[in-house]
C-alpha positions, 0 to 999 in steps of 0.5 A, a space after each residue: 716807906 721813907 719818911 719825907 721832910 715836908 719843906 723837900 716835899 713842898 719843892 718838889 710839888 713846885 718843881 712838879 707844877 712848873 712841868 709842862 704835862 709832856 715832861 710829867 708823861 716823860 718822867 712817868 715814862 722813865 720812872 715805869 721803865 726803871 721799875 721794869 728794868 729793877 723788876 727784870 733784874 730781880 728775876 735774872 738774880 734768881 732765875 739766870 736761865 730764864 727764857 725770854 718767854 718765862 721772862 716776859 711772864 714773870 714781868 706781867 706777874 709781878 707788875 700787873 695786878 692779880 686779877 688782870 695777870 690772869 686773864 693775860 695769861 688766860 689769854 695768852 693761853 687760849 692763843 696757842 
């Protein structure tokens, strides 16, 4: 993890405060799609015939926590 100037930081937790709670949700929003789309990425680097199917779960293993991946996929399984 980088390490961060405390001044920068200071001006960022001011600009962070002035947000209204709909522009923080909006960044939070846009910064979850980022980490999605970087993760999707990732995956296609090294599985570029993936199916839309093993796509969607190599998703949810790498962005859910263990505990909860399994029991989506245990889920899912149990739905077909």
């Amino acid at each position: 993890m980088a390490i961060r100037d405390p001044q920068t930081e200071w001006i960022r937790i001011q600009l962070y405060r002035q947000m209204t709670p709909q522009q923080r949700m909006w960044l939070a929003a846009q910064m979850y799609e980022d980490g999605v789309a970087i993760a999707r990425s990732s995956i296609l680097d090294r599985y570029p015939n993936i199916s839309p199917e093993e796509m969607a779960r190599q998703l949810r293993r790498r962005l859910l926590p263990r505990h909860l991946f399994e029991e989506v996929e245990k889920y899912l399984a149990e739905q077909k």
